[in-house]
Structures are given as C-alpha cells and as structure tokens.
N, C-alpha and C positions, 0 to 999 in steps of 0.2 A: 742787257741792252735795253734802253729808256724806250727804244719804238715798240718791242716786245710786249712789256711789260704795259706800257699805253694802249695797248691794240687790245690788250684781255682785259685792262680795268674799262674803256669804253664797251666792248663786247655784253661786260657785266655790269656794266648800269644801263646799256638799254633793256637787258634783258629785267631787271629791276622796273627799268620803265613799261614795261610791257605786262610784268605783273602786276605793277599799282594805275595802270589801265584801265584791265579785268575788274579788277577792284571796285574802280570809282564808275564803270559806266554801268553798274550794278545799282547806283545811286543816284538819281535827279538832283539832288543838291549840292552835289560836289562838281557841275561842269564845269565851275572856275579853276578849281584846282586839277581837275582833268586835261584842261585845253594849257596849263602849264605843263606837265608833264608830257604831253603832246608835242611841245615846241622842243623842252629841254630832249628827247627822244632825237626828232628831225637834228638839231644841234649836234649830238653826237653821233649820228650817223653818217653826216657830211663830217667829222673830225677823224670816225675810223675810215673813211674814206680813202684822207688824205694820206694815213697812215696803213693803209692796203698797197698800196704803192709802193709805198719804201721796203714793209716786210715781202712784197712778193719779186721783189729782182732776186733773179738768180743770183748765189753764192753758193755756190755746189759745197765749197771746203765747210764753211762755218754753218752752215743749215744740217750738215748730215754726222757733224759735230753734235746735236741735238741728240739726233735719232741715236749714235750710238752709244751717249751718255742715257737715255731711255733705255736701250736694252741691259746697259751695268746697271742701273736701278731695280728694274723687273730681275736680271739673274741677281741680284739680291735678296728679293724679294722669297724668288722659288728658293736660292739655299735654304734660307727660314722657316720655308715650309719644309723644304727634307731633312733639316733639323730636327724641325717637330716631329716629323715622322719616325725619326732613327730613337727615338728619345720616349716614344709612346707616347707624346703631349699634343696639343694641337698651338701655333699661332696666338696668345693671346688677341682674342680681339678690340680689349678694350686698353690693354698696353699698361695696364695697371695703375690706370688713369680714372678720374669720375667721370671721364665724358665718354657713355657706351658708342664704341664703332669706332673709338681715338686711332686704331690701324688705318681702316680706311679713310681717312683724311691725311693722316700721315704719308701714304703713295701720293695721294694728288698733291701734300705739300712739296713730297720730293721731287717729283716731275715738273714743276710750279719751278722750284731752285733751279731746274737744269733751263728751263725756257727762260726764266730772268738773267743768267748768266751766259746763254746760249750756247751751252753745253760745256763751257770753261771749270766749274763744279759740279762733281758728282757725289750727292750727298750719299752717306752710307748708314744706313737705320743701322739699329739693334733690336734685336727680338726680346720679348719676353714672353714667355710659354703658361702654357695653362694644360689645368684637366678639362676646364670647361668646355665643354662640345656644343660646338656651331658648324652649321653649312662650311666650312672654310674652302671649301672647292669650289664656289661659287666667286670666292676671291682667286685662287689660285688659276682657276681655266680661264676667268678673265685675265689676269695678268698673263699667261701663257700662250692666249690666244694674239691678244694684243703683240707682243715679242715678235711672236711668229709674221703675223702681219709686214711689222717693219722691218724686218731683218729681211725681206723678199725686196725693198724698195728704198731706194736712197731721196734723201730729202734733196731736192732743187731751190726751194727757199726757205726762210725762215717761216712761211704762212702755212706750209706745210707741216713744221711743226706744232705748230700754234694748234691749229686744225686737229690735228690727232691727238694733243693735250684734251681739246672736249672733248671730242668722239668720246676719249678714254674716263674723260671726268662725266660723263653721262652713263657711261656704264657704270662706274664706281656710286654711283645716286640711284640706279637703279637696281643693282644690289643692298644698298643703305633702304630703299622703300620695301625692299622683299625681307626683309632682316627686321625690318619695323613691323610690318604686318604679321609676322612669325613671331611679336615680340622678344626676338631675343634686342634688339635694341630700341632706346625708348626717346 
C-alpha cells in the first residue's frame, strides 16, 4: 500500500533530518545548509501529516491482516531457532553473507515486505546454521517477546502497524549496538 510505505520513507528522512541537525549545529559555518534542512524537516512533517490521516481510519480486516502476517514471520523466525537447537548449531548470524548481523536486517526486511503489502505477503526466510556462538537469545526473546505482545491485541489501523514495525525496528538496533560493542559484529 503506496500510503504505508510513504508514511515510513517520510518518518525516515525526518529522522535523517534530525540527525544531520545535530550535525550541522555542532558547526557555526554550516547555518546555511542547517536552516535548509530545517525547512526540508517542517516540509515533511506537514506531508506525514497528511498521510497520518489516511493510515489511521480504522480497517479492522486489513490492519490486523498485518499483525497476523508479523506473527507467521516471527513463528518462523523461532522454528529456526528450534532448528538450531535440535541440530546443536546456533542461527547463523551473518547468514553467510559478508555483511556481519545480515539476520537481523533480514527480520526488519521481512516485517518492512508485510507492511509494504499490508499483510497480502508473508515472506518466508531460510536459515543457515553455524558453530559460531553469539548471544542469539537476545534475538530470540526479542522476537518472542514482540509475538507475544501482539498476539494479546488486534491492529485497528494500519498506524498501528506501522508503529510496532519501529518499536520492533528499534529493538532490532539495539541489539545490533550490543552485538557491536561485544564485537561480535563490526
């Protein structure tokens, strides 16, 4: 859905705008290029505005269409961990990719597919398993916890989903910063 998908790429460039802010007012010479940033910010804020509106009317059916394509993601997510588990492996985390932590961007991409489609696809990963040992319970109790959450609550709008797409993509970043500091990802 085009308003979906508009409301998170606005969401994400203010939040852009917000850290090239920080940035610039760190610096007396760049006010120019701050008081633009500044404007292009106010701009998109009245644009997710307008688009707040539309994602927040109720549609009980197609909003909780969402949430329960989220929960077949997440039980996908856990079989892959009791896989690992039945198998004495753990989860690759890096999905046998060069890019360390390629797992977790791969949940937010698939949660990202079910909000762009609003709920009409439910991607279904594939695991690849490792010896390597990492925290993975730190993935796991997140995604576990998360489930639990919404499976106690049906989505009333599409904003709803939208909304526990970050919640849950802020958790997945704050696992990504704990995993960075642990250096197991770089």
């Amino acid at each position: 859905m085009k308003e979906i998908e508009k409301y998170i790429e606005f969401h994400d460039d203010i939040d852009r705008c917000d850290f090239r802010i920080a940035v610039l007012k760190q610096d007396e010479v760049d006010k120019g290029e701050l008081a633009e940033v500044e404007m292009l910010k106010a701009k998109l804020q009245n644009e997710i505005l307008v688009l707040k509106d539309a994602v927040s009317e109720e549609n009980l059916y197609n909003a909780d269409l969402i949430r329960i394509s989220y929960i077949s993601v997440f039980n996908n997510y856990i079989e892959g961990f009791a896989v690992a588990k039945n198998i004495g492996k753990v989860v690759d985390l890096d999905q046998s990719m060069m890019n360390h932590g390629y797992l977790l961007g791969m949940l937010i991409h698939d949660l990202f597919g079910v909000l762009k489609t609003a709920g009409e696809t439910i991607p279904l990963s594939y695991f690849m398993y490792s010896s390597r040992k990492w925290e993975s319970t730190l993935l796991l109790d997140a995604i576990t916890a998360f489930r639990e959450k919404i499976m106690q609550n049906q989505f009333h709008n599409y904003l709803q989903g939208i909304e526990f797409y970050f919640e849950f993509r802020q958790a997945i970043r704050q696992i990504a910063d704990k995993l960075r500091t642990d250096r197991v990802i770089y």
